[in-house]
N, C-alpha and C positions, 0 to 999 in steps of 0.2 A: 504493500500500500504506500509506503514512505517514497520508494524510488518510482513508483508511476505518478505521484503530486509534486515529487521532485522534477521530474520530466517536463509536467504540464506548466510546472512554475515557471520554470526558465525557459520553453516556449513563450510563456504570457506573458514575461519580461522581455524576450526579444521584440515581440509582435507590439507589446503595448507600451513604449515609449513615452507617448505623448500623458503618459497615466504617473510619471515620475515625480512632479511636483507634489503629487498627493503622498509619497511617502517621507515627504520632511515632516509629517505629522506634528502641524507649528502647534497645532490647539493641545497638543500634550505639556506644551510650554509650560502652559499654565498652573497645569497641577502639580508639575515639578517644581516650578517655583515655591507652588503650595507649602508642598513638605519641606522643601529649604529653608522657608521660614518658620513653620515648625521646630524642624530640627536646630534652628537658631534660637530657641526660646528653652530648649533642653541642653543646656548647653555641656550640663555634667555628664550627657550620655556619651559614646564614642561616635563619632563621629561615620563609621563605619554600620555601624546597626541602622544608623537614620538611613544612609543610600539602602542598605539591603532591604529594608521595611517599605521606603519610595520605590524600588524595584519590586518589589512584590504586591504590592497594592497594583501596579499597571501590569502584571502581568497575570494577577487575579483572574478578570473578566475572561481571557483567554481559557485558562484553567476551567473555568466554571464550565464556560460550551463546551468544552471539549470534553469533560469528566458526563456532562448532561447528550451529546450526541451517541457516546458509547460507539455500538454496532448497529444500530439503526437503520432501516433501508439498505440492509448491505455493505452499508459503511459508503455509499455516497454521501451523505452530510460531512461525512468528517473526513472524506477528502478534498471534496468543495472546501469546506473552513482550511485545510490542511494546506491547499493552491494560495487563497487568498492571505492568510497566514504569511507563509515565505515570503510572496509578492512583497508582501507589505515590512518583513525582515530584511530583506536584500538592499544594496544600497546604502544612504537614498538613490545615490545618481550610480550608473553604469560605468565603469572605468573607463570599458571600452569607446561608449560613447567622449568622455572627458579628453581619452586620447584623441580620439579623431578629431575634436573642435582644437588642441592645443594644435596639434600635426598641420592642421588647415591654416591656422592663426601665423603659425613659423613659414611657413610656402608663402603665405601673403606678407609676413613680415610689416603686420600691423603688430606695433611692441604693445601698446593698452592691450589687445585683446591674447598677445601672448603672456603677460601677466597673469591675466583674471582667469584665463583656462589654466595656467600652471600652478596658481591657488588654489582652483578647484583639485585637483589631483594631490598639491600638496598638501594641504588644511592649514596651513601657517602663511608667517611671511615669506615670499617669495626672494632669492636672494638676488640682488641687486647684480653681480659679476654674472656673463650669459652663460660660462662653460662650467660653473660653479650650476647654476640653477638649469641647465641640462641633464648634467649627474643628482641633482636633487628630484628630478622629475624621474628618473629611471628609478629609482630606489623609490620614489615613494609610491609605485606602481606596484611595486612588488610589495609593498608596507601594506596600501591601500584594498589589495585583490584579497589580502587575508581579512582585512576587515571588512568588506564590505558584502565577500562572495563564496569563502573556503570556511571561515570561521562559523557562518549562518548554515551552510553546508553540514558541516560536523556536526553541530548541535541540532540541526535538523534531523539528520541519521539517527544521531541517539537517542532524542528524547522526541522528536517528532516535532509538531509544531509551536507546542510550549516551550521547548528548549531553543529554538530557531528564536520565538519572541523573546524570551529571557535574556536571548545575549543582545538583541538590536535595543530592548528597555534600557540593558547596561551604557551600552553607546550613547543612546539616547541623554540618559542622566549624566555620563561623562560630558558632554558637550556642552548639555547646561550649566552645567558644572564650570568647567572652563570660561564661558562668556561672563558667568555670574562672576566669578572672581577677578577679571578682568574688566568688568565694568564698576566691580566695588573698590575703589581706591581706596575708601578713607576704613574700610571694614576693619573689625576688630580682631580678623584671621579666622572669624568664623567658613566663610566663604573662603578660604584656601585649603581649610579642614577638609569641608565637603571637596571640593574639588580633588583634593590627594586621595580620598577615600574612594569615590567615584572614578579616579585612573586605576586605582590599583582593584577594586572588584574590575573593572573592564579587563584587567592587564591580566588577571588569574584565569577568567573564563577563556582568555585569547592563549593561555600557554601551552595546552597542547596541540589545539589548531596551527597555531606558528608554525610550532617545531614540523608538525606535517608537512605541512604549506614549503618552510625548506627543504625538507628531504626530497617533494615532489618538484620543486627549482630545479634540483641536482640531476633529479631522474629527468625531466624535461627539457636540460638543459646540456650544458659543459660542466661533465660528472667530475672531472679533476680538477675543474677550478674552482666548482662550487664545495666540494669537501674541503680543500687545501683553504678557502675561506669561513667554512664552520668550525674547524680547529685553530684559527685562528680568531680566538674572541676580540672586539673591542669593546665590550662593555664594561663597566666600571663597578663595583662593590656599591658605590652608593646609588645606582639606578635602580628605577621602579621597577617592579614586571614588566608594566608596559614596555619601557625605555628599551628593556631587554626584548623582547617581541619587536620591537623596529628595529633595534640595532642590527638581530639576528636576518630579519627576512630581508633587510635593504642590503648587508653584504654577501651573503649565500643566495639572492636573487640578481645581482648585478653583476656578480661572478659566473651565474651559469650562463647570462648573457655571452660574456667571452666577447667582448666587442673590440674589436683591432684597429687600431689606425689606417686610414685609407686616405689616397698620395690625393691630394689639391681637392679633398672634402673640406667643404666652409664649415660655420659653425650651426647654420641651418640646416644643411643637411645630417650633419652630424645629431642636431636633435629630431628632427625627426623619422633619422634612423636608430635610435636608441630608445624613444620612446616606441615606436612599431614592434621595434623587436624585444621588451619590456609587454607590451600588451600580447604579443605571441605566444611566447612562455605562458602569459596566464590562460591561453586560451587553451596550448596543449595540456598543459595540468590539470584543465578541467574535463579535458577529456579523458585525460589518466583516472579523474576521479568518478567519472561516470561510469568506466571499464568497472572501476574496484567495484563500486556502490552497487552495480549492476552483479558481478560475481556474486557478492554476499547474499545479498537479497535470494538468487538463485537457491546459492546453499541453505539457505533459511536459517541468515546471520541475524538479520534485519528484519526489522515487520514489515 
């Protein structure tokens, strides 16, 4: 059942594009906010219970249908839920689509709109130097595809479609998270609390997605330079999980790239041959991971 909603998902996401806005799900804003302030009025709790409790309240409603659909009709209800579900985990935006608009933006060499597509891809500030924010755009391809399409994946397989919503709730709250503390200058650190607490539940649900998400770079990609790059860490002792989840998929994804120097390539070409071949990789991987998903399910790993 998981791998034919999973199929139908990612058909409905190809097909329905034009449907993407609706999974910024802005009007959840609000009730994160809700609990933020909540959990800013509780101040002696950990700061950690408050995200899990704001997580679990949004991911409630999901649970309830889902425990209330059972086997019913066959178990169409709860695969219909189970399609619309993902849909609405996935993302919000398609990688692939983010490359293509950066790809087109670099061939026109309009710099505004090569900016704002390399923001979208990268989630931060975009760096200023163009051969600098080419490699930040490759790596955060491979950062970005575990977040938004391998990690939903996973959680999808295991726990079916509550587990799919559980981890996009987590992102979800991380990003409030983020804004909120960034727009509260004068805050008393409540608001940096919730935000650290909120990367690192996001960073723990993403740790062994990642690590998959690597090994399938390697296998997808340049197997000796992607390994010869996993054993060599650059993470630091005092990085979050998260930190450790980028660090790890931006060098064991931009190594299996394997991208070489080529004689009297500009810098245009250069990016948008490294971002192509950064979206490739996630393509073949995901088809690595349809082989698997598909095996298991056969063997009757999976439901």
């Amino acid at each position: 059942m998981h791998l034919i909603a999973l199929l139908v998902g990612l058909v409905v996401e190809r097909l329905a594009t034009q449907l993407f806005h609706l999974r910024r799900l802005r009007w959840l804003d609000r009730i994160i906010d809700a609990g933020f302030r909540q959990a800013a009025r509780l101040a002696n709790w950990p700061s950690l219970i408050a995200i899990i409790l704001i997580a679990v309240l949004l991911v409630l409603p999901v649970f309830t249908v889902t425990f209330s659909l059972g086997d019913s009709l066959l178990g169409f209800p709860y695969l219909l839920l189970a399609v619309v579900v993902l849909f609405f985990s996935l993302g919000p935006q398609d990688i692939g689509e983010d490359v293509n608009e950066y790809c087109k933006a670099s061939e026109e060499g309009d710099e505004e709109r090569i900016k704002q597509t390399a923001k979208a891809i990268i989630e931060s500030e975009v760096p200023e130097d163009v051969l600098e924010r080419i490699h930040k755009v490759e790596e955060s391809v491979c950062i970005q595809a575990n977040n938004r399409l391998f990690a939903v994946i996973f959680w999808f397989v295991l726990l079916g479609p509550l587990g799919a919503w559980a981890y996009r709730v987590t992102d979800l709250i991380r990003r409030r998270a983020v804004f909120a503390a960034a727009r509260d200058e004068e805050s008393s650190g409540t608001s940096e609390r919730l935000r650290d607490a909120a990367v690192m539940l996001h960073g723990w649900l993403a740790w062994i997605p990642a690590r998959l998400t690597a090994i399938g770079y390697a296998a997808a990609g340049n197997f000796d330079t992607a390994l010869g790059a996993w054993r060599a860490p650059t993470e630091q002792k005092t990085d979050s999980p998260s930190e450790y989840n980028e660090h790890l998929l931006a060098r064991v994804g931009v190594s299996a790239l394997a991208l070489g120097d080529i004689a009297e390539e500009d810098l245009t070409q250069r990016a948008v041959r490294g971002a192509t071949a950064a979206n490739q990789l996630v393509f073949r991987l995901l088809l690595i991971w349809a082989v698997i998903i598909a095996a298991m399910t056969l063997y009757g790993w999976t439901r």
